[in-house]
C-alpha beads as a LAMMPS data file, in Angstrom:
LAMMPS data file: protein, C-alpha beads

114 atoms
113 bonds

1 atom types
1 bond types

-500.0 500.0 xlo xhi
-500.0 500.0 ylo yhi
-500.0 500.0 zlo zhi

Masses

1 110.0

Atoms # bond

1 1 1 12.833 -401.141 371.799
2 1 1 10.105 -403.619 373.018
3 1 1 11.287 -406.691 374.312
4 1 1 14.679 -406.676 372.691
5 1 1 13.030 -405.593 368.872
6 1 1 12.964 -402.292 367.655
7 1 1 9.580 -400.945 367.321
8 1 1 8.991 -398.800 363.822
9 1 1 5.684 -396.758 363.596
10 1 1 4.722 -394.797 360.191
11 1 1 2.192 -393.235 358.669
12 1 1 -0.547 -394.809 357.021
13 1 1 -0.184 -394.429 353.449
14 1 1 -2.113 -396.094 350.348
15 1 1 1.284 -398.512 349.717
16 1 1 1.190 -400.151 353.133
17 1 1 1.615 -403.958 352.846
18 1 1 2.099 -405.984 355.374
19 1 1 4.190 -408.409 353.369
20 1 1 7.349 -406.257 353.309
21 1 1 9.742 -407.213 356.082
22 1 1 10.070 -403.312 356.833
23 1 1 9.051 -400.482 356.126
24 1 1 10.636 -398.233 352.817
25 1 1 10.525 -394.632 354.961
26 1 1 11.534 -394.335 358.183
27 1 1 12.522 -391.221 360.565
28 1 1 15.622 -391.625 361.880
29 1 1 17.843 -388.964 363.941
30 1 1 21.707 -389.004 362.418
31 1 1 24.395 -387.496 363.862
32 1 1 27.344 -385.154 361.353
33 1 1 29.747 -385.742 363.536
34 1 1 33.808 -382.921 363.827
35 1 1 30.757 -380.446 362.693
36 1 1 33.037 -377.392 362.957
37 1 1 31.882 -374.095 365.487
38 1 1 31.230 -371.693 362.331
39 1 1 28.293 -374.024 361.402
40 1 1 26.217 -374.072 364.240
41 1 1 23.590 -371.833 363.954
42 1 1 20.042 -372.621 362.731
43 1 1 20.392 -371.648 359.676
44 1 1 23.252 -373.247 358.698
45 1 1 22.312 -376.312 360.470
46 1 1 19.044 -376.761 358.492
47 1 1 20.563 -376.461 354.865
48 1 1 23.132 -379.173 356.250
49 1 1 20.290 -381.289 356.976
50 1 1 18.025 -380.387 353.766
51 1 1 21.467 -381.627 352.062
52 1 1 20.696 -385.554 353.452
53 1 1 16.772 -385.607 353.517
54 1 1 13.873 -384.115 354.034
55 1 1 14.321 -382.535 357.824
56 1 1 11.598 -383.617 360.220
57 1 1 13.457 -381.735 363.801
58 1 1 16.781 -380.232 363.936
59 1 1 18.274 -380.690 367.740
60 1 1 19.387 -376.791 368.921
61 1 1 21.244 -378.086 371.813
62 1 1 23.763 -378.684 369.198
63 1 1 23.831 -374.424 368.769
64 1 1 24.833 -373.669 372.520
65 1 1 27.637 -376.602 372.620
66 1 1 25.895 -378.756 375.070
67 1 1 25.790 -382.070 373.088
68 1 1 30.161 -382.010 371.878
69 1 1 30.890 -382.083 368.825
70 1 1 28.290 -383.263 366.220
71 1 1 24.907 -381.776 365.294
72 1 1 21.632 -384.198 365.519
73 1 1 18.773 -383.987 362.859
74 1 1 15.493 -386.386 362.561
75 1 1 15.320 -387.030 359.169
76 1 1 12.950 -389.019 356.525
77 1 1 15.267 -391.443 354.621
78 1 1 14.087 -393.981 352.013
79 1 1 15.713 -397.149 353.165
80 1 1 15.576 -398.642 349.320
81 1 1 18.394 -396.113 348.424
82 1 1 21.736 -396.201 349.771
83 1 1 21.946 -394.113 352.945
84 1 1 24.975 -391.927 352.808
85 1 1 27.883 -392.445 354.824
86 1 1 29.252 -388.749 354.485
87 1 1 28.455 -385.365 353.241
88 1 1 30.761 -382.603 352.349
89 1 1 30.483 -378.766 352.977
90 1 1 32.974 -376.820 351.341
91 1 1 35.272 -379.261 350.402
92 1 1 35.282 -381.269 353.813
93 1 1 33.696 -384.716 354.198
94 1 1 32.034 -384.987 358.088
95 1 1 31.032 -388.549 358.629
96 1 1 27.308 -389.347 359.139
97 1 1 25.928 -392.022 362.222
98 1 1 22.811 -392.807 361.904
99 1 1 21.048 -393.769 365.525
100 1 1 19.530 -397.143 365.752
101 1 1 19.109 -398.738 362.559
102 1 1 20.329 -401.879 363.456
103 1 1 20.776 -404.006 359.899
104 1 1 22.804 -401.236 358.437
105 1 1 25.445 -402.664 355.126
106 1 1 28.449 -399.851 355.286
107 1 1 29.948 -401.319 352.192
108 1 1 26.762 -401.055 349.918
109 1 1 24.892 -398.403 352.350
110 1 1 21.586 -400.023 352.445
111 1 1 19.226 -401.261 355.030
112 1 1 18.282 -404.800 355.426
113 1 1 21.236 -406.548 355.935
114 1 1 24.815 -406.665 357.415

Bonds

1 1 1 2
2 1 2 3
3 1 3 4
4 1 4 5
5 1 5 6
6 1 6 7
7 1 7 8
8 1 8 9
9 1 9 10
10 1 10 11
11 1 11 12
12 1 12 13
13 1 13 14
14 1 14 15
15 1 15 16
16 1 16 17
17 1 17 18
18 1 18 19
19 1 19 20
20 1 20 21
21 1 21 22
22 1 22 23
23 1 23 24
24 1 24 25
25 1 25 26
26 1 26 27
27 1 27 28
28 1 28 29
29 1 29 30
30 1 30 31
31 1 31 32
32 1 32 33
33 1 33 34
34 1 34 35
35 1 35 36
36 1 36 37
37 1 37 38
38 1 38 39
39 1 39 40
40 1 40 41
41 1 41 42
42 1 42 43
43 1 43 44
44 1 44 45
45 1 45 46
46 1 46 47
47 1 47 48
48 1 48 49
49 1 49 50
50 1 50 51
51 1 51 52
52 1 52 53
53 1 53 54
54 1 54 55
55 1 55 56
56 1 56 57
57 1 57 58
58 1 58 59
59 1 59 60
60 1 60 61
61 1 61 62
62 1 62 63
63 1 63 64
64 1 64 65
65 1 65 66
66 1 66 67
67 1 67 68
68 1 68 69
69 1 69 70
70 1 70 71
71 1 71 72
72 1 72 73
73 1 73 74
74 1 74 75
75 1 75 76
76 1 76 77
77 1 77 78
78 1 78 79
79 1 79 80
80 1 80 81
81 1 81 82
82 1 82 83
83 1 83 84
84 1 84 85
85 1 85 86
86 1 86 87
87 1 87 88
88 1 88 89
89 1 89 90
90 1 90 91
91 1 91 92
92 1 92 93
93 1 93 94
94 1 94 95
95 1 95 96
96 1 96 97
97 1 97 98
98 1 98 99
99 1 99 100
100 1 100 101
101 1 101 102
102 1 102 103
103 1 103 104
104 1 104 105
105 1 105 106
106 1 106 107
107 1 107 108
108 1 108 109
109 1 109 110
110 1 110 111
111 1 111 112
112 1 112 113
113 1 113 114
């Protein structure tokens, strides 16, 4: 944050414009939070995060128990598609938190607006 806004820094890419309000990709870490013991391992914990996006870093602390109960990935999401508010691994939804996107919709999922 920079003076009270939240500062978002991409790539260059040929579809840059500077007439969108924000950008379409962003990196953003998430949190699967009640993640249960048996999954945390990095193995397991980067096919969970392949399963919402492409996986940019994968936080291990997650692996020795120090951060509680969730596991933390940085992930590319396209911000024109719903983002998803759950995922479910064999048959159990875990609840996704996604870490400072502030103009989130959790009826429709998308980014942009309230």
């Amino acid at each position: 944050m920079v003076y009270g806004n939240y500062l978002t820094i991409q790539p260059w890419s040929r579809d840059f414009s500077t007439k969108e309000c924000y950008p379409f990709k962003a990196i953003v870490w998430m949190r699967l939070l009640g993640l249960s013991y048996r999954y945390n391992n990095k193995k397991l914990l980067r096919i969970i995060a392949g399963m919402l996006g492409k996986v940019v870093k994968i936080d291990y602390n997650t692996t020795v128990g120090r951060r509680g109960k969730f596991a933390r990935f940085a992930l590319v999401v396209d911000l024109k598609k719903p983002l998803k508010a759950f995922v479910e691994i064999n048959g159990i939804p875990y609840c996704v938190e996604y870490e400072r996107l502030p103009s989130i919709c959790y009826k429709c999922g998308c980014y942009g607006h309230r």
